[in-house]
Backbone atoms as SQL, in Angstrom:
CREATE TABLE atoms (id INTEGER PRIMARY KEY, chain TEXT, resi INTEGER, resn TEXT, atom TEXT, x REAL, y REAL, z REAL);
INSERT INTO atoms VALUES
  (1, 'A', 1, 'UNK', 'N', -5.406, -4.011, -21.503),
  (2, 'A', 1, 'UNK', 'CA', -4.002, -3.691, -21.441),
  (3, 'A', 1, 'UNK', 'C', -3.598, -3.249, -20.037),
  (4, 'A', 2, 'UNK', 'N', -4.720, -2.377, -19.537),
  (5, 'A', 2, 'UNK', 'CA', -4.142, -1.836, -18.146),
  (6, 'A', 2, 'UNK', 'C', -4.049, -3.352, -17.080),
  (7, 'A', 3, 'UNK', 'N', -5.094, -3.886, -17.189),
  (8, 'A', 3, 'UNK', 'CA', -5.220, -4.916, -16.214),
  (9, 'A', 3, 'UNK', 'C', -3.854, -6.022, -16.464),
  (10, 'A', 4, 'UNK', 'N', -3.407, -6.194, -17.388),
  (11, 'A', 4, 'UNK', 'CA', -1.987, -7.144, -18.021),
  (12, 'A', 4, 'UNK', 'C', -0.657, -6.322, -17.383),
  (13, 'A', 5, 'UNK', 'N', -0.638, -5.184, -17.752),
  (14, 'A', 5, 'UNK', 'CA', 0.319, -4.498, -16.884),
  (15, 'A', 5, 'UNK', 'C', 0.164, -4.424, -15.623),
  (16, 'A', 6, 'UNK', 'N', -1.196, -4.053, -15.030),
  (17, 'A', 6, 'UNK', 'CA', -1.415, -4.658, -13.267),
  (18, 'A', 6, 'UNK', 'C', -0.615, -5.356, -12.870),
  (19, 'A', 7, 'UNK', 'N', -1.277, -6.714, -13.536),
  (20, 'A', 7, 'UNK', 'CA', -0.923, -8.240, -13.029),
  (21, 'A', 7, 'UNK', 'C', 0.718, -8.457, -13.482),
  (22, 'A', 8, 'UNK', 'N', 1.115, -7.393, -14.370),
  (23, 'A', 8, 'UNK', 'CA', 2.694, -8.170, -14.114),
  (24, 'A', 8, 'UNK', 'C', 3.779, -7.705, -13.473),
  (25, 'A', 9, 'UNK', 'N', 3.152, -6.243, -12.833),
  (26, 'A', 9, 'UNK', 'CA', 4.115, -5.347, -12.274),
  (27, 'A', 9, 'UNK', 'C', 4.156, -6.050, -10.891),
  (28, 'A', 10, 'UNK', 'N', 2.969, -5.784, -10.159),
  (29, 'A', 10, 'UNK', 'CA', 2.331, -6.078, -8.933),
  (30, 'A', 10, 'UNK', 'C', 1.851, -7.867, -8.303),
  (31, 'A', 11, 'UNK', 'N', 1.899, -8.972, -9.367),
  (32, 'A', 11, 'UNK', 'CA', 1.652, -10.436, -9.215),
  (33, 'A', 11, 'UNK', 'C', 2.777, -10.653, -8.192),
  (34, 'A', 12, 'UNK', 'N', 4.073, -10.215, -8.333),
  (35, 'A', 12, 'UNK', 'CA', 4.877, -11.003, -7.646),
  (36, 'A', 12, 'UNK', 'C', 5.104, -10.293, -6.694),
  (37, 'A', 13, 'UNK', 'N', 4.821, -8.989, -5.856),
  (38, 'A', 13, 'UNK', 'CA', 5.849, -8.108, -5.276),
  (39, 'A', 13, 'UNK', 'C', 4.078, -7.377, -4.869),
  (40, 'A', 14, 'UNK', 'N', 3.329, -7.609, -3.902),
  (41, 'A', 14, 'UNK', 'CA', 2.392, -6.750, -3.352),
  (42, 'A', 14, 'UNK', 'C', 2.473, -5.792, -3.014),
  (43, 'A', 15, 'UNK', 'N', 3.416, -6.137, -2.109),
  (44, 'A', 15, 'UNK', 'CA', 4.146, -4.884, -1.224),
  (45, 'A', 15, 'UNK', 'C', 4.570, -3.781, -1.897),
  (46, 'A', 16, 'UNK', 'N', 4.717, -3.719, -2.901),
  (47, 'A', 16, 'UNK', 'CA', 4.858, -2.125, -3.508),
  (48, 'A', 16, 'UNK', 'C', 3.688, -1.290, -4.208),
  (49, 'A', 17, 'UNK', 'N', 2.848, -1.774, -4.171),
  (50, 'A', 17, 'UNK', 'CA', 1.679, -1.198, -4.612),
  (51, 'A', 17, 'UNK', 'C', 0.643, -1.179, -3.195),
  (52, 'A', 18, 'UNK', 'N', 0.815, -2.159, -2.394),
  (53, 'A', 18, 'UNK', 'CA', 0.529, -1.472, -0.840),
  (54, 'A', 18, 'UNK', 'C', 1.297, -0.481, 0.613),
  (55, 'A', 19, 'UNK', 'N', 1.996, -0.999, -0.334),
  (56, 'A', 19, 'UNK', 'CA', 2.908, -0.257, 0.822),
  (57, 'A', 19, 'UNK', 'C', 3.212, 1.282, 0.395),
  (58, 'A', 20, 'UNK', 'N', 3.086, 1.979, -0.940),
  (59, 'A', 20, 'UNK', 'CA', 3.026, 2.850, -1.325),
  (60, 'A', 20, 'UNK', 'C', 1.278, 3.277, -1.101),
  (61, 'A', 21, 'UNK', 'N', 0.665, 2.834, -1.259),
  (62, 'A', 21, 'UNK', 'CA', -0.939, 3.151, -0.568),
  (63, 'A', 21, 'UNK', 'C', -0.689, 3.558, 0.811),
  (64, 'A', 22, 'UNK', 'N', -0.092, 2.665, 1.656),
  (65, 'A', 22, 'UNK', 'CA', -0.063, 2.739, 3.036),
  (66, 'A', 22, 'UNK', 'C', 0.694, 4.071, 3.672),
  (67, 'A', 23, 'UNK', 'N', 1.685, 4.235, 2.909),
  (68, 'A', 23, 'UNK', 'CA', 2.801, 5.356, 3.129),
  (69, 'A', 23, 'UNK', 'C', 1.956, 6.955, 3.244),
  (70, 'A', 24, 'UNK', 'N', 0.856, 6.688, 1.683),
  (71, 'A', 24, 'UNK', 'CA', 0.417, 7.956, 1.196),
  (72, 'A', 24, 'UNK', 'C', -0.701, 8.071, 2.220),
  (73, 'A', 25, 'UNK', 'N', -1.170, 7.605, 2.326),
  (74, 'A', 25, 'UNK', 'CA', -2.511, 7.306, 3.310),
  (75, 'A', 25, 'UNK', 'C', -1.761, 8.058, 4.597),
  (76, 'A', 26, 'UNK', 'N', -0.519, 7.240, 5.169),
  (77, 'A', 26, 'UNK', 'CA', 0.030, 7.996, 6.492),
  (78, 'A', 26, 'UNK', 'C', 0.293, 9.276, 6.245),
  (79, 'A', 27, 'UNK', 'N', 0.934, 9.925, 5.304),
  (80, 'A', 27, 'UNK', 'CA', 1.380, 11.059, 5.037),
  (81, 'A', 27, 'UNK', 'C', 0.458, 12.142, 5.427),
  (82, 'A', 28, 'UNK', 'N', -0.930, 11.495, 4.085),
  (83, 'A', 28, 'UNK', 'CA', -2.537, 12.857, 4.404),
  (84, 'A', 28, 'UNK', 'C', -2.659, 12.518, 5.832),
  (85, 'A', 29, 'UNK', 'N', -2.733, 11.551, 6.204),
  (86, 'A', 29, 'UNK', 'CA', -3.146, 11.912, 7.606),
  (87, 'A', 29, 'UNK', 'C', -2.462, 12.741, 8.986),
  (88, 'A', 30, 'UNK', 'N', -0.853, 12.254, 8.490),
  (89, 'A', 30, 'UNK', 'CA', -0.070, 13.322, 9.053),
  (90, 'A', 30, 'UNK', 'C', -0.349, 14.770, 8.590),
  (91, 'A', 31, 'UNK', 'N', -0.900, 15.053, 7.500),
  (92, 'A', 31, 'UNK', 'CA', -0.812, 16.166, 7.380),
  (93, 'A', 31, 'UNK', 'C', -2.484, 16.647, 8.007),
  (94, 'A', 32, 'UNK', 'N', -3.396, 15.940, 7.801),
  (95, 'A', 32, 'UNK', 'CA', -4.763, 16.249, 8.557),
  (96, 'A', 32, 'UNK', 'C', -4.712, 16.419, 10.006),
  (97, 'A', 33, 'UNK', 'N', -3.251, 15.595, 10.763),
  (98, 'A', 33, 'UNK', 'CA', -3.188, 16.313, 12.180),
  (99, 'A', 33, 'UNK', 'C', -2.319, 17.334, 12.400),
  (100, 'A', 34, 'UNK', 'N', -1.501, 17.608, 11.230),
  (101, 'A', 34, 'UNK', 'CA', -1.127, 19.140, 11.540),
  (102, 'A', 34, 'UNK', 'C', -1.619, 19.625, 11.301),
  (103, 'A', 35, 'UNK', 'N', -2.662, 20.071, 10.856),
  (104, 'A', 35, 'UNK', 'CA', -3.712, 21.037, 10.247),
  (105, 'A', 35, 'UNK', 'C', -4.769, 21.089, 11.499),
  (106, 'A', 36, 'UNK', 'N', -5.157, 19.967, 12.375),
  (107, 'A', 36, 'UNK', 'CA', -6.200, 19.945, 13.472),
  (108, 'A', 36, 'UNK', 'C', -5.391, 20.768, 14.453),
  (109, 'A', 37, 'UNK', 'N', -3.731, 20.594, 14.657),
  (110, 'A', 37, 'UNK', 'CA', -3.057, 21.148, 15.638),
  (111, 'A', 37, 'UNK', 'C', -2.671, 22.315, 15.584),
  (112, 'A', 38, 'UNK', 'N', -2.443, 23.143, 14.174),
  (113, 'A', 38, 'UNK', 'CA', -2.658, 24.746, 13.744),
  (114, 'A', 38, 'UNK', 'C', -3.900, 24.832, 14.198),
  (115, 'A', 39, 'UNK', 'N', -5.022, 24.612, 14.106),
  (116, 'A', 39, 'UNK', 'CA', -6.566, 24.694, 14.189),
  (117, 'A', 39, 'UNK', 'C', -6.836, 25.183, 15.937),
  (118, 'A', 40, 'UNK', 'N', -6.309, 23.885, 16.426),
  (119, 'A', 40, 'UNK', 'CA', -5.868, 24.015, 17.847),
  (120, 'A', 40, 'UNK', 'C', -4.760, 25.075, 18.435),
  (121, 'A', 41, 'UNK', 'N', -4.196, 25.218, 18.042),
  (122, 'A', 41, 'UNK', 'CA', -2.999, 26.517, 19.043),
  (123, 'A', 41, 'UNK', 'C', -3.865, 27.682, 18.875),
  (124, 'A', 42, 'UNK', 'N', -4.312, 27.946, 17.273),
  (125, 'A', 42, 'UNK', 'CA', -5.290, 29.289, 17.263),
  (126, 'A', 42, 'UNK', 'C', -6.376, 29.349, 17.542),
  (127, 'A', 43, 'UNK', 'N', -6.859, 28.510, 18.496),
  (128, 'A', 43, 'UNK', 'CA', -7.951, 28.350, 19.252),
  (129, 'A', 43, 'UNK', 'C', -9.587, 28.435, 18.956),
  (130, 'A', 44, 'UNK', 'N', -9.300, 27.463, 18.020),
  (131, 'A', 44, 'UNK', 'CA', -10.465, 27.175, 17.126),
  (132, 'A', 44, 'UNK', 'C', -11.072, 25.836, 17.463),
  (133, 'A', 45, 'UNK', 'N', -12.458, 25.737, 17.623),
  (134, 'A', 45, 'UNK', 'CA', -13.113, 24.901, 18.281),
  (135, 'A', 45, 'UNK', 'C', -13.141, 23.375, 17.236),
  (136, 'A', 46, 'UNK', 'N', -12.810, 22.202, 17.550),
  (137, 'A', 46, 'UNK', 'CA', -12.528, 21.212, 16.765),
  (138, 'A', 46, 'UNK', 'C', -13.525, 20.686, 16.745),
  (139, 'A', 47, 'UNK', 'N', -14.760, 20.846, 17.303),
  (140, 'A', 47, 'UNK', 'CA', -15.878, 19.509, 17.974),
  (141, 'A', 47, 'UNK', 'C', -16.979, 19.741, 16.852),
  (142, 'A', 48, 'UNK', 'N', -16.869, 20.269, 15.705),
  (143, 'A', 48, 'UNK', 'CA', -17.571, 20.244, 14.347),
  (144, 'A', 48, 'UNK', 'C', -17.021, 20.529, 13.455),
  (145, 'A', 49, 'UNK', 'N', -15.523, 19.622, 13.221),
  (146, 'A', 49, 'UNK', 'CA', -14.917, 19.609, 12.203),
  (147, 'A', 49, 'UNK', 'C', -14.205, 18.299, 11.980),
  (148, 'A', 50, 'UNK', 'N', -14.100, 17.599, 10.889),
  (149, 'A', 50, 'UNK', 'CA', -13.752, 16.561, 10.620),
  (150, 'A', 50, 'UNK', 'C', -12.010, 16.259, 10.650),
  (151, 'A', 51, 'UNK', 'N', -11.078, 17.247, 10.603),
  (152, 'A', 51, 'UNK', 'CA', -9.594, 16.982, 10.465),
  (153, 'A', 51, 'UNK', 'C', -9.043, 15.690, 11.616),
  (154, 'A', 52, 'UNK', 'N', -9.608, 15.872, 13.203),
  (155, 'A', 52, 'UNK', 'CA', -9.605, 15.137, 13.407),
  (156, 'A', 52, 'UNK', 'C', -9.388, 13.681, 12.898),
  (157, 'A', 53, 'UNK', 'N', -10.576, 13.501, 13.142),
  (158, 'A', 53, 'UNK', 'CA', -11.021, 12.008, 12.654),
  (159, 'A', 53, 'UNK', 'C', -10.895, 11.701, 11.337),
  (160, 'A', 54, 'UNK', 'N', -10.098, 12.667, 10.352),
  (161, 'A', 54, 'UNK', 'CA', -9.434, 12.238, 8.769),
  (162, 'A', 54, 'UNK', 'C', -8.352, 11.857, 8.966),
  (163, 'A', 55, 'UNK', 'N', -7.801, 12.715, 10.165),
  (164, 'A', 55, 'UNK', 'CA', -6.323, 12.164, 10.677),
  (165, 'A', 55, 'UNK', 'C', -5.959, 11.002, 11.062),
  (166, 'A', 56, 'UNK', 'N', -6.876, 10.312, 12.259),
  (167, 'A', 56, 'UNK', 'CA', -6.786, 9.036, 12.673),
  (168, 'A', 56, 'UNK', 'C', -7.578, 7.858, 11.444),
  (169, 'A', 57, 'UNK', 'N', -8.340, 8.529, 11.140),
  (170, 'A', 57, 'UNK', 'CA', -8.636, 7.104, 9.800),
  (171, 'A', 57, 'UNK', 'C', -7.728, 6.896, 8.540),
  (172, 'A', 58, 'UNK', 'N', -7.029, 7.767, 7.964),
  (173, 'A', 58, 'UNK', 'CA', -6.054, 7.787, 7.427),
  (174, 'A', 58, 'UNK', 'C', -4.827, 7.150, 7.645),
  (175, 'A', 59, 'UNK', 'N', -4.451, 7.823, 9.053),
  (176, 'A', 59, 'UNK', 'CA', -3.413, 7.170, 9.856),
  (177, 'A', 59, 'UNK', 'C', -3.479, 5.658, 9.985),
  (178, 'A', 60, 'UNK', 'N', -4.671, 5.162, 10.235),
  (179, 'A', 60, 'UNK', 'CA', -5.088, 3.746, 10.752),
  (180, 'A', 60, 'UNK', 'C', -5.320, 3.408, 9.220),
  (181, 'A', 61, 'UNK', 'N', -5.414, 3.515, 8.351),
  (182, 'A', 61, 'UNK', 'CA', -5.730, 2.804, 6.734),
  (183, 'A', 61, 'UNK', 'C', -4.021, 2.875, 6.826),
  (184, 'A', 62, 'UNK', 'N', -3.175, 3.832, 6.744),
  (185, 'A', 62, 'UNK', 'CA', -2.207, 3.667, 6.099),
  (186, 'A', 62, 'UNK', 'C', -1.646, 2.547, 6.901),
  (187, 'A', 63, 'UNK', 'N', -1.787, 1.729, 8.009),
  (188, 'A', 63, 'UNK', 'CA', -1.216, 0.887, 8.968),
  (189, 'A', 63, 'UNK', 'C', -1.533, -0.291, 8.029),
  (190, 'A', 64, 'UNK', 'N', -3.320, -0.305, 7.994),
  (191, 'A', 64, 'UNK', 'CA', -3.538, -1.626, 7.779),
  (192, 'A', 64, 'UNK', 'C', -2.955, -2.010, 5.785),
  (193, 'A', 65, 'UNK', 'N', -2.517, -1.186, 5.116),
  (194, 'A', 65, 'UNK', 'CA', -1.895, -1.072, 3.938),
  (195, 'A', 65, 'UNK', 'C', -1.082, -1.662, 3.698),
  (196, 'A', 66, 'UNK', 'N', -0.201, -1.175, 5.127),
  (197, 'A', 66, 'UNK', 'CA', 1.352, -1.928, 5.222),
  (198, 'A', 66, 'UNK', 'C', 1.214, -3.218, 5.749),
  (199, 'A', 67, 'UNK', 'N', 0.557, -3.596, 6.652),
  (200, 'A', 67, 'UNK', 'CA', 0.602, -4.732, 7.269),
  (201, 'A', 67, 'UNK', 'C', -0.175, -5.599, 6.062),
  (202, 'A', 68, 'UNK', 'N', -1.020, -5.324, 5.711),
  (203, 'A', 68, 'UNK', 'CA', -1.593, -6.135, 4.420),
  (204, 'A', 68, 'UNK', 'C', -1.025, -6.354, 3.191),
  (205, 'A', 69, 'UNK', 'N', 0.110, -5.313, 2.705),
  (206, 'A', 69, 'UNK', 'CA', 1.020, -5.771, 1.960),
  (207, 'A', 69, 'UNK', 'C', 2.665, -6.583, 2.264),
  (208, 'A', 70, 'UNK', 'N', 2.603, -6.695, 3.733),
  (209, 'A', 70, 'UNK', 'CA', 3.523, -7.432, 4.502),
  (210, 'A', 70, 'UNK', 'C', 2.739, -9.000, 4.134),
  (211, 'A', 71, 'UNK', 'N', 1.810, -9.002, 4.691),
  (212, 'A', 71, 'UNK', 'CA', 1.257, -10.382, 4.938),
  (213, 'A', 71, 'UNK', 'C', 0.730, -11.142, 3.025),
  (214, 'A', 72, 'UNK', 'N', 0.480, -10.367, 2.470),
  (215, 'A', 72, 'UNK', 'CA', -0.034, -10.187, 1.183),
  (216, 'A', 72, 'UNK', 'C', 1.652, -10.987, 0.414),
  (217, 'A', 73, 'UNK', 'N', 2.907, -10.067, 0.650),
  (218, 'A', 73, 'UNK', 'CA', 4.034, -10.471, 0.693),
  (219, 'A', 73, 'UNK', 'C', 4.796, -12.010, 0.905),
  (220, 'A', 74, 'UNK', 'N', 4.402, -11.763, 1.975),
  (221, 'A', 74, 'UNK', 'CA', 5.186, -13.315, 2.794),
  (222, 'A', 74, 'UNK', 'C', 4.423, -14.338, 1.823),
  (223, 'A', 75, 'UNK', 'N', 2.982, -13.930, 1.833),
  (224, 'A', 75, 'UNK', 'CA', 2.409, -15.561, 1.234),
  (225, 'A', 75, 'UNK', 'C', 2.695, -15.804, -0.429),
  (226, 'A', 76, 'UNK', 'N', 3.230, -14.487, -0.941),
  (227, 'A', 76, 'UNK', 'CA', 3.418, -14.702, -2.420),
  (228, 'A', 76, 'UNK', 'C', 5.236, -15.425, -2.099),
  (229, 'A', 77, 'UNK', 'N', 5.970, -15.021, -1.208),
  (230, 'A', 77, 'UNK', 'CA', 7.236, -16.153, -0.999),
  (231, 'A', 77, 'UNK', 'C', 7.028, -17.139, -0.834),
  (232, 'A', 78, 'UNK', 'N', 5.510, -17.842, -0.161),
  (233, 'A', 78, 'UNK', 'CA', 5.468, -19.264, 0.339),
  (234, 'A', 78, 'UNK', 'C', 5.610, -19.784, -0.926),
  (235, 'A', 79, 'UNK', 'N', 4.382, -19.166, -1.414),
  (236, 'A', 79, 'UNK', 'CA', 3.481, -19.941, -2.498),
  (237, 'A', 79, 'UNK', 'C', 4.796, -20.095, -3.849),
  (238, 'A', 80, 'UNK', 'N', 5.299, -19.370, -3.824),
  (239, 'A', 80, 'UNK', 'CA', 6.741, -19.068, -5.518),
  (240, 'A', 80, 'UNK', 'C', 7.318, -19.926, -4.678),
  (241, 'A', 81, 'UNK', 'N', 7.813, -20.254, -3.576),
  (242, 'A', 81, 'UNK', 'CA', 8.520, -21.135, -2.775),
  (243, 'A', 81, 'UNK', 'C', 8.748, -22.288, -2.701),
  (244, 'A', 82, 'UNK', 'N', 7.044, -22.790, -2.511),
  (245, 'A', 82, 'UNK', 'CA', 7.205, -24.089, -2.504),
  (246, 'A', 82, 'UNK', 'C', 6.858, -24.581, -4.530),
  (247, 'A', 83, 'UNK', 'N', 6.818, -24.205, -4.989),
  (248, 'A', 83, 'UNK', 'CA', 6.922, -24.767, -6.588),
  (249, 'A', 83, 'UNK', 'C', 8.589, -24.548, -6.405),
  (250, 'A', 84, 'UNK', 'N', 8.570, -25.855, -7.879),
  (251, 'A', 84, 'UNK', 'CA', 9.302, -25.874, -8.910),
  (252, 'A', 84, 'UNK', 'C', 10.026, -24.591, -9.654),
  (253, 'A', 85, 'UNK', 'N', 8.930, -24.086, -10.717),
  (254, 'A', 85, 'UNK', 'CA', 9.072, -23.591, -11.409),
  (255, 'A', 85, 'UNK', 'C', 9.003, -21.833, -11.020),
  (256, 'A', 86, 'UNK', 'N', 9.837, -20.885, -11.279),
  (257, 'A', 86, 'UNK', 'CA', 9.311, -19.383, -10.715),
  (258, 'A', 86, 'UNK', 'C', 8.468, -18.658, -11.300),
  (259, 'A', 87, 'UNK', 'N', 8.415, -17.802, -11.091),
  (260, 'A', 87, 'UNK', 'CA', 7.221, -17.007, -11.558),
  (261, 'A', 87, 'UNK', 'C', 6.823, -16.286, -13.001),
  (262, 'A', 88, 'UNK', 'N', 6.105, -16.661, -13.538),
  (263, 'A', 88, 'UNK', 'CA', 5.773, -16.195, -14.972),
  (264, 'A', 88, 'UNK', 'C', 7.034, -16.381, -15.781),
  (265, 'A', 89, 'UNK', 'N', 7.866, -17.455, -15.928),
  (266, 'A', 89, 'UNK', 'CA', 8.778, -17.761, -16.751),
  (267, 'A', 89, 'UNK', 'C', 8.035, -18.551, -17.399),
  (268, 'A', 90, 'UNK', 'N', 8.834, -17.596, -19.077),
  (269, 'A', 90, 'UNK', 'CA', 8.460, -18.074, -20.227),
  (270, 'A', 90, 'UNK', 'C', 9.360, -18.614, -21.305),
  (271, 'A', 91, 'UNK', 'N', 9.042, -19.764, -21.890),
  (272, 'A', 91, 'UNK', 'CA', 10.422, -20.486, -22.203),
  (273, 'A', 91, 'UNK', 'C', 10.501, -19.616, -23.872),
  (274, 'A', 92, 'UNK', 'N', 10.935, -19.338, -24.678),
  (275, 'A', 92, 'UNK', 'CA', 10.988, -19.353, -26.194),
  (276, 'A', 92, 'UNK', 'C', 10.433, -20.478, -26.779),
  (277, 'A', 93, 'UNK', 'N', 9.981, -20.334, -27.527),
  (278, 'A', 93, 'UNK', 'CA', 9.580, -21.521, -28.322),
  (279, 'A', 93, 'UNK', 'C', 10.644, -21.664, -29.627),
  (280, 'A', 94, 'UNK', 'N', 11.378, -20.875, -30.163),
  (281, 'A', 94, 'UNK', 'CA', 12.782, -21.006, -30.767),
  (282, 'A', 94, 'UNK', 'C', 13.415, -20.600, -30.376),
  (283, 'A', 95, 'UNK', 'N', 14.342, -21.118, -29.917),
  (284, 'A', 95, 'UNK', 'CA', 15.995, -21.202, -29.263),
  (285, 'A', 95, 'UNK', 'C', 16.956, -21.113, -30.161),
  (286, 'A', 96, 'UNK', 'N', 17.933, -20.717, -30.441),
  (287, 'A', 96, 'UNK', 'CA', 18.720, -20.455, -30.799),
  (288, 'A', 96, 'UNK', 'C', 19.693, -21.352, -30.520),
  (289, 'A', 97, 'UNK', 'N', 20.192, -22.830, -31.174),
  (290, 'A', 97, 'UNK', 'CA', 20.760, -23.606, -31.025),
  (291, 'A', 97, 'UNK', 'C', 22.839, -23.352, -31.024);
């Protein structure tokens, strides 16, 4: 059931399930370099502590999130694009004449 709801929220529209990864990802990491830069004014030694470098890998995941649900994006327009038919349309099988 979970995996059916996955695939029908997220099949057509990547970008919102990466780009909300990407966002959150930037956020902790914004917040892991304010926390290195409190760390820093009160003059606390950074060179055996990880905030740093949670900051910039975070920061740098939340980039490649967005850009991967950009590109992830565009190719689900090609691809619905060049067909016929759109996406997961389902006809009735009784119609109502």
């Amino acid at each position: 059931m979970i995996s059916v709801w996955f695939w029908n929220k997220y099949a057509v529209r990547p970008l919102h399930l990466l780009g909300s990864l990407g966002i959150a990802s930037l956020l902790i990491g914004f917040a892991f370099g304010v926390w290195s830069l409190l760390l820093l004014v009160q003059k606390h030694d950074l060179s055996n502590t990880l905030q740093p470098f949670m900051s910039l890998f975070f920061i740098a995941l939340g980039f490649l999130f967005l850009v991967l649900g950009l590109v992830a994006d565009m190719l689900t327009k090609i691809y619905y694009g060049m067909q016929i038919n759109h996406a997961y349309y389902i006809q009735y099988a009784f119609e109502n004449n």
